[in-house]
C-alpha positions, 0 to 999 in steps of 0.5 A: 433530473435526468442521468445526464445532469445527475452525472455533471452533479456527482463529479461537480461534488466529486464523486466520481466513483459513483458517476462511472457506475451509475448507469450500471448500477442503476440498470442492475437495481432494475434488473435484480429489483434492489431497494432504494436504500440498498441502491445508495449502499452500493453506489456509497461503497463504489465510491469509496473502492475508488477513493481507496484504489486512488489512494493507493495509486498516489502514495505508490507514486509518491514514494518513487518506487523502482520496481513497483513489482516487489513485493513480499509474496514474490520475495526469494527465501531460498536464496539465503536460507539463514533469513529469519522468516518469521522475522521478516513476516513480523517485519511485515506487520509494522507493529514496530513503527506503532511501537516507534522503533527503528529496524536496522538490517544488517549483515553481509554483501548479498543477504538481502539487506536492499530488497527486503527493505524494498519490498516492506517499503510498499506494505508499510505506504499501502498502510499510510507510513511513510519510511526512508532507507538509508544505505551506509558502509559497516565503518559508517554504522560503527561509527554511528551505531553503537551495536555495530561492529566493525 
């Protein structure tokens, strides 16, 4: 079998990871004198890079996010100092979501409470949740939350 028919074999059984480095890798194995086994090791962790940078690709996509730039290490702190930080980083982890709690931000016009949820939104889809923000007036959460006061 020869590189081109190898290559029509890889993307016929989906691989398409290992097809585009193929020949680069076969070349460095060439080079750098790389063992057999050590050749397919490599090949196997491109292909899984790929399927894992895909992977994400599709459920940044799927979520529809308006600014695919947010994210928390560009997140302004300054702007409201009174924002607990530890909090919000602990936010970050989604050991809640494990837990199957709920997070309710809360507070005044202008403390943050749509882009912070914003940018944990891309964390937690990097991570394979799935999340949705409802946004809703203070009578509205009154109304409906019991530890929300008027």
């Amino acid at each position: 079998m020869n590189l081109i028919e190898l290559n029509r074999s890889l993307v016929q059984l989906r691989l398409s990871g290992m097809a585009a480095v193929l020949e680069t890798r076969l070349l460095q194995a060439q080079t750098e004198a790389i063992a057999p086994i050590d050749l397919i090791s490599i090949l196997v962790s491109d292909e899984l890079t790929r399927r894992s940078q895909r992977l994400l690709e599709r459920r940044y996509k799927q979520a529809q996010f308006r600014d695919a730039n947010q994210h928390l290490d560009n997140f302004d702190f300054q702007f409201n100092p009174k924002m607990n930080r530890s909090l919000v980083f602990d936010l970050a982890t989604a050991a809640w979501i494990g837990r199957r709690e709920d997070a309710l931000f809360l507070g005044p016009a202008g403390s943050g409470k749509k882009p912070l949820p914003a940018r944990l939104s891309g964390i937690y889809w990097v991570h394979g949740c799935r999340n949705r923000g409802v946004l809703c007036t203070a009578g509205l959460a009154a109304s409906t939350h019991p530890s929300v006061e008027r």
